[in-house]
C-alpha positions as CSV (number, residue, x, y, z in Angstrom):
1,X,0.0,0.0,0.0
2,X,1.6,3.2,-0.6
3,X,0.5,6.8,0.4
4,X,-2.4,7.0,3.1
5,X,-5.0,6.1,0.5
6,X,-7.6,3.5,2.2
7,X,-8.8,2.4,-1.2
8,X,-9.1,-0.9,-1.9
9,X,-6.9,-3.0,-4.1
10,X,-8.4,-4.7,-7.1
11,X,-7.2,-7.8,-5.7
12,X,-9.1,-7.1,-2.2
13,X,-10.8,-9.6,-0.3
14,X,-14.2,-9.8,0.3
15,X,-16.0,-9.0,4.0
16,X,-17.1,-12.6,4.4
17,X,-13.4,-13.8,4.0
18,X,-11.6,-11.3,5.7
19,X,-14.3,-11.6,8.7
20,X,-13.4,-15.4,8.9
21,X,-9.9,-14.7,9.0
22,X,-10.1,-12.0,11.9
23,X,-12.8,-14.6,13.9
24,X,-9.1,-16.6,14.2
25,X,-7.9,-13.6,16.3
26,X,-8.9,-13.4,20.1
27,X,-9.8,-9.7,21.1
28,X,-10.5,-8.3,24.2
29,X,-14.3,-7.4,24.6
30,X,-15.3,-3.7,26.6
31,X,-18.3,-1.8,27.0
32,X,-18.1,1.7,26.0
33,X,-21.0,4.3,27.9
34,X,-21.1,7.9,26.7
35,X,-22.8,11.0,28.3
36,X,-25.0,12.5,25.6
37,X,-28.3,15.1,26.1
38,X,-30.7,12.4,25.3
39,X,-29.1,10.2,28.0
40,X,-26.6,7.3,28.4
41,X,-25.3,5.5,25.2
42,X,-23.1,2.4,25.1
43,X,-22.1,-0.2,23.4
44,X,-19.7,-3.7,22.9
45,X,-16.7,-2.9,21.2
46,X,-14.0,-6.2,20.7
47,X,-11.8,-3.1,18.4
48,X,-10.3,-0.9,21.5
49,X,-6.8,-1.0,22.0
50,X,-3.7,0.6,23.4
51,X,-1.8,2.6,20.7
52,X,0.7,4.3,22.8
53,X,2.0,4.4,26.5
54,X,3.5,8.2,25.7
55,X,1.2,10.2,25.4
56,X,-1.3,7.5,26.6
57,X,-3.7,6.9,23.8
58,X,-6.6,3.5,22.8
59,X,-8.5,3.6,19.7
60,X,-11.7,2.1,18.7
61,X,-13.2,1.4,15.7
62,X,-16.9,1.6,15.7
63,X,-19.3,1.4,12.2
64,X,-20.6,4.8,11.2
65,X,-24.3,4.0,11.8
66,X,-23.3,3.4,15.3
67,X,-25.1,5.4,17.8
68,X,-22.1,4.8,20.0
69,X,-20.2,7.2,17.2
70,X,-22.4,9.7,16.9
71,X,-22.3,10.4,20.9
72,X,-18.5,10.1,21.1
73,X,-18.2,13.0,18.1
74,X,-19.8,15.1,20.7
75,X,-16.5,15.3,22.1
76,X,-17.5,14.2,26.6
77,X,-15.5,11.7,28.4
78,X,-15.9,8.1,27.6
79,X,-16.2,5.2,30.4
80,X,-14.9,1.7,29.3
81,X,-14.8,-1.2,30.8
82,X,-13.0,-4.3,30.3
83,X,-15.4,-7.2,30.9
84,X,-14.5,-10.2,32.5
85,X,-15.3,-13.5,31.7
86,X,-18.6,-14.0,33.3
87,X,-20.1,-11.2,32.0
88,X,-21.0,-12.5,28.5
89,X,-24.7,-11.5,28.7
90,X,-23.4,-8.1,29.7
91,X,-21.8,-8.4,26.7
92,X,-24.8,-9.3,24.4
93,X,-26.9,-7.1,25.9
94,X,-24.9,-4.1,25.0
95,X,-24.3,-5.3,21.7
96,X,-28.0,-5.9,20.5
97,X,-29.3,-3.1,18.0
98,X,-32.1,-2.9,19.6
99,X,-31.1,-2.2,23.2
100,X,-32.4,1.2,24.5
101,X,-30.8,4.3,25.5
102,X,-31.2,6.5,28.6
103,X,-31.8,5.3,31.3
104,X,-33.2,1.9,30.2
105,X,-29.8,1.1,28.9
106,X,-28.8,0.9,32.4
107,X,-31.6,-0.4,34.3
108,X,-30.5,-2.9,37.0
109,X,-26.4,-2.4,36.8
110,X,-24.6,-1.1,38.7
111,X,-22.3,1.9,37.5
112,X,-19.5,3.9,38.8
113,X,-18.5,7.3,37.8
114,X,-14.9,8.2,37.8
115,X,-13.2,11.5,38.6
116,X,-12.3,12.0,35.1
117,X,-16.5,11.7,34.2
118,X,-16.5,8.3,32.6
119,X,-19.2,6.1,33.5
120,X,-18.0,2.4,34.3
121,X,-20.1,-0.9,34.8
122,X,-19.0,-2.8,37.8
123,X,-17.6,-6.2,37.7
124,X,-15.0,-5.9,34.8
125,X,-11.2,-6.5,34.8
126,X,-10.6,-2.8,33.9
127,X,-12.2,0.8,34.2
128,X,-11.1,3.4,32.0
129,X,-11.8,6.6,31.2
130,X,-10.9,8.5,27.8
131,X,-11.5,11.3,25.9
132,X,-12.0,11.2,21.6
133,X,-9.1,13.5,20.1
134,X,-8.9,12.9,16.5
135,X,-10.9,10.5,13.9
136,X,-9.5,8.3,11.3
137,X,-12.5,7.5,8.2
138,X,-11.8,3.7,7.8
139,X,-14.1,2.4,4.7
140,X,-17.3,1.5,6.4
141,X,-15.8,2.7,10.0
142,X,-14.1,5.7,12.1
143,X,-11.4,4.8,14.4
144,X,-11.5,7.0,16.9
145,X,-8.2,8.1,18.9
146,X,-8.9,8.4,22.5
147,X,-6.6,10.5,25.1
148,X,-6.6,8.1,28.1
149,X,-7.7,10.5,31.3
150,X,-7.9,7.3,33.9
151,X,-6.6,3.8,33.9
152,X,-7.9,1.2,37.0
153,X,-6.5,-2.1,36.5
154,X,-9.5,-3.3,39.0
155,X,-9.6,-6.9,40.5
156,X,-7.7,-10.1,38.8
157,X,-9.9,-11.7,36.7
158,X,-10.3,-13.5,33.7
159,X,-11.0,-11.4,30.9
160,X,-13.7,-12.2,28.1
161,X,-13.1,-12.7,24.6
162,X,-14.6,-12.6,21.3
163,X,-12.8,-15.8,19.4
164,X,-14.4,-17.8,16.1
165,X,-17.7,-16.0,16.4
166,X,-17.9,-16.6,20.2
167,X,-17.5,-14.8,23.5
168,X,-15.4,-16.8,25.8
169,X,-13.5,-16.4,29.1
170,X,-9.2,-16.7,28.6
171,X,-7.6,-18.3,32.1
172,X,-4.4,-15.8,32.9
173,X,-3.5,-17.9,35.5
């Protein structure tokens, strides 16, 4: 690939052959929750990682029909949290399209707000909070670049995974 140009090669893949390649890669599955006017929006993410230690920086990749996107361009802090293993239904629940917004997208967890505003579920391996500071378009996704404002390591526990299709625990002991 030369240049910064994100067009695709006549010899690309398709998205049903690259997906089954990628479902061979274990990533780390988070919930991300964002402030907004209209309330509390969230959602699964297996894209976030760390891409630098100085200055301290995660992206994310998130589709841009995502509702998740469209509250993060608004620019507020961003809670994420690292699930653990046993919270696979968490998981599921934040990743449905048609999970609500508000306050029902919260009804019956319990959430934490850190100093630096992000709003954390309880029960993960990590709490972070981060702040959106520059946008990459991606095709059919943005990667957002997020200035990390907090960083809780939280209990030792297993984290969850999204592996071959599937949400699964990984033993680190």
């Amino acid at each position: 690939m030369s240049g910064t140009s994100l067009a695709p090669s006549p010899a690309a893949v398709g998205p049903a052959q690259l997906r089954s390649a990628f479902a061979r890669l274990p990533a780390g599955v988070a919930v991300l929750l964002c402030d907004t006017p209209g309330g509390t929006v969230g959602a699964t993410v297996s894209t976030l990682v760390c891409a630098s230690l100085e200055p301290p920086l995660a992206t994310v990749s998130l589709q841009r029909s995502s509702r998740l996107l469209r509250a993060l361009k608004g620019g507020g802090p961003v809670g994420i949290t690292v699930l653990a293993a046993n919270q696979a239904e968490v998981a599921r629940w934040f990743a449905d399209p048609a999970r609500p917004d508000g306050e029902e997208l919260l009804r019956g967890r319990t959430v934490t707000r850190g100093a630096a505003g992000g709003l954390v579920l309880a029960g993960g391996c990590a709490a972070i909070t981060a702040r959106p500071v520059a946008w990459v378009e991606s095709g059919d996704h943005e990667l957002a670049v997020l200035e990390v404002l907090e960083a809780e390591p939280g209990p030792d526990r297993d984290p969850l995974v999204h592996l071959g299709r599937r949400l699964t625990g990984v033993a680190t002991a």
